[in-house]
N, C-alpha and C positions, 0 to 999 in steps of 0.2 A: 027240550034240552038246549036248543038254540039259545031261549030267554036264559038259561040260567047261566051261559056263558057270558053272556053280553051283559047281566048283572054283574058280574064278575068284574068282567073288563072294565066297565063304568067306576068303578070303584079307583082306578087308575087312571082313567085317560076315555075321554069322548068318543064316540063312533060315530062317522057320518052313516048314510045310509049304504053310499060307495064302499065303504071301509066293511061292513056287517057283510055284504054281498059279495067282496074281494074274501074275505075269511071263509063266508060259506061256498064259492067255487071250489075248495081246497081239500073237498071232501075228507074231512077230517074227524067226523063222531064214527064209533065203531060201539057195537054192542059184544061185549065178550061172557060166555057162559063161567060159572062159579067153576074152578079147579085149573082152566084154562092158563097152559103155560105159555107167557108173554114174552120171557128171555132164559133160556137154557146157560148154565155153565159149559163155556167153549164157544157159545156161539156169539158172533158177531152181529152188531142192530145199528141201524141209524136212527129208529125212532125215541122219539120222547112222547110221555103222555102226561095227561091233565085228567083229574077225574074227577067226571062231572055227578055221576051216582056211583055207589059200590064201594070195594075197600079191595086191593090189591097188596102185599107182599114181597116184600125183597128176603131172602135168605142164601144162607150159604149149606153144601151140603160137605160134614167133615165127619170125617171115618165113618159113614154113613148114615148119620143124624142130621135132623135140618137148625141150625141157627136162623131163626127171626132175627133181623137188626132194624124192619123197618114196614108199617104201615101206612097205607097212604089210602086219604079218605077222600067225603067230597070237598073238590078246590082246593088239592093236593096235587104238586107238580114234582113231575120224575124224568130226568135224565140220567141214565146209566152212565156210569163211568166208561164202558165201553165204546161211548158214542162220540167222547170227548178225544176219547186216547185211539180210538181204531183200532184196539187191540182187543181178542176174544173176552166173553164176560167171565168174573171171578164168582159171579153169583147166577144164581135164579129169580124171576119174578114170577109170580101168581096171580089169577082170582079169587080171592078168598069167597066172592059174595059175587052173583050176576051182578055185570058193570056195565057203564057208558062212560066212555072214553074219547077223550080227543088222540087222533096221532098224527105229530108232524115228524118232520123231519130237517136237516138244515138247510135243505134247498127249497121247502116250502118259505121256513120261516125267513133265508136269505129273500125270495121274492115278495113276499108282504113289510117287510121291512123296507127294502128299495123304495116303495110305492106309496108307503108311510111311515114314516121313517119314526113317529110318535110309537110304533111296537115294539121300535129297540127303546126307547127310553122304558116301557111298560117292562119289560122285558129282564131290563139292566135293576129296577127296583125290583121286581119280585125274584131275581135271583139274591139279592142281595139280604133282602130279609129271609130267603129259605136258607141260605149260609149260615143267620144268625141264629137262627132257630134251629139247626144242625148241630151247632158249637154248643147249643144249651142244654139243647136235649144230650149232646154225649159228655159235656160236665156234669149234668145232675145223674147220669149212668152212673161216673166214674166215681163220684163222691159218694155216693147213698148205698144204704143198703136195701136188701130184696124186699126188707118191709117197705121202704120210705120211697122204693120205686113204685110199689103198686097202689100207695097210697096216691102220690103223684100221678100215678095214671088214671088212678078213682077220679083223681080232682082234675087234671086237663081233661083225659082223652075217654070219658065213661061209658061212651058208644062202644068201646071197644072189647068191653066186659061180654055186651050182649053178641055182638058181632063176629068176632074172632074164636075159634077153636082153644078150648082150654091149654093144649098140648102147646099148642102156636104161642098163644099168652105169654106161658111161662119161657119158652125159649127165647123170647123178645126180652124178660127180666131176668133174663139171665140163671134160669133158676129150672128143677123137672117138675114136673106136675104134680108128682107128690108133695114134694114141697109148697108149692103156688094152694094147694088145699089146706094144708097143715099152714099157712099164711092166715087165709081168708076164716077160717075156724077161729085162732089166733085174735086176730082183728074184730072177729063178729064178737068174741067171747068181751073182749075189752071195752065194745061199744053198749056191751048189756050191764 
C-alpha cells in the first residue's frame, strides 16, 4: 500500500527518501472491515481519508431512509464538512467494501507541511481539482435525468455497478430500486 501511495504522490510532486519516511512515521494506513461506520450523524471528526483500496460512502439518514450522495474509490480523497466547520457531522460514512485507508488529521498534515512545505502545494492542487469535479458531478445531477445519470455512471464510474449495493445505487441517482431495475431493463431492451 505504501507503493501505491507514493505512485500517487509522484504524480504531483517528487519524494525524497526523507519526505517517504516523514510520511511513513505518521502512522497513517488503517484497514477497515466492509459495513464499518467511519463518521456517524452528530458526531464530531478531525480525520480526513484517502483510499487507497475499497469504496466507502457518504449518506444522509432522512425520515429513516438512507440518501447516498457520494462514493469514493481507489485515490479518492474525503474531508468531512465537519472537519472544516468543527461542527457535529450532518451525514454518515461507511465501508461499503473491506478498505485501506490513509487517516490524517490537521495536525499531522500542519506537521508535514512545515517540514515540506511542497505538500501544501500538492495539497492545494488536488483540492482544487476535487472542487471541480464536485461542481460537475452535481451539475450533471441537476441537469439529467435518472436515465442519463446511470448511463453517465455506466460510462465514468462502471466499477461501481459491480461494487456497490443495488439499494445504494439507486439512492445515489436519486431514484428506489424498483425503478433503478425497471432502468436497466429499459436500457438493455434498447441496446438489443
Amino acid at each position: 500500500m505504501k507503493k501505491t501511495l507514493f505512485d500517487f504522490i509522484a504524480k504531483y510532486i517528487t519524494l525524497t527518501e526523507d519526505e517517504k519516511n516523514a510520511l511513513l512515521s505518521l502512522d497513517l494506513f488503517r484497514s477497515v472491515k466492509k459495513g464499518t461506520i467511519l463518521l456517524k450523524e452528530g458526531q464530531k471528526s478531525i480525520n480526513s481519508y484517502f483510499v487507497l483500496k475499497g469504496c466507502i460512502r457518504v449518506y444522509y439518514l432522512i425520515d429513516g431512509e438512507e440518501k447516498t450522495t457520494a462514493f469514493y474509490t481507489e485515490m479518492d480523497a474525503l474531508t468531512p464538512h465537519c472537519v472544516m466547520s468543527q461542527a457535529p457531522s450532518e451525514y454518515f460514512i461507511s465501508c461499503v467494501e473491506d478498505s485501506i485507508l490513509t487517516v490524517s488529521n490537521a495536525d499531522m498534515e500542519a506537521e508535514i507541511n512545515s517540514k515540506f512545505p511542497k505538500f501544501e502545494i500538492m495539497c492545494r492542487v488536488l483540492s482544487q481539482e476535487l472542487l471541480a469535479k464536485q461542481q460537475i458531478d452535481f451539475d450533471e445531477f441537476k441537469t439529467s435525468s435518472p436515465e442519463q445519470r446511470y448511463l453517465n455512471l455506466l460510462q465514468k464510474r462502471p466499477d461501481l455497478i459491480q461494487r456497490v449495493p443495488q439499494h445504494q445505487l439507486a439512492s445515489y441517482l436519486g431514484i428506489k430500486p424498483q425503478s433503478l431495475s425497471r432502468l436497466r431493463t429499459r436500457i438493455l431492451e434498447k441496446s438489443n
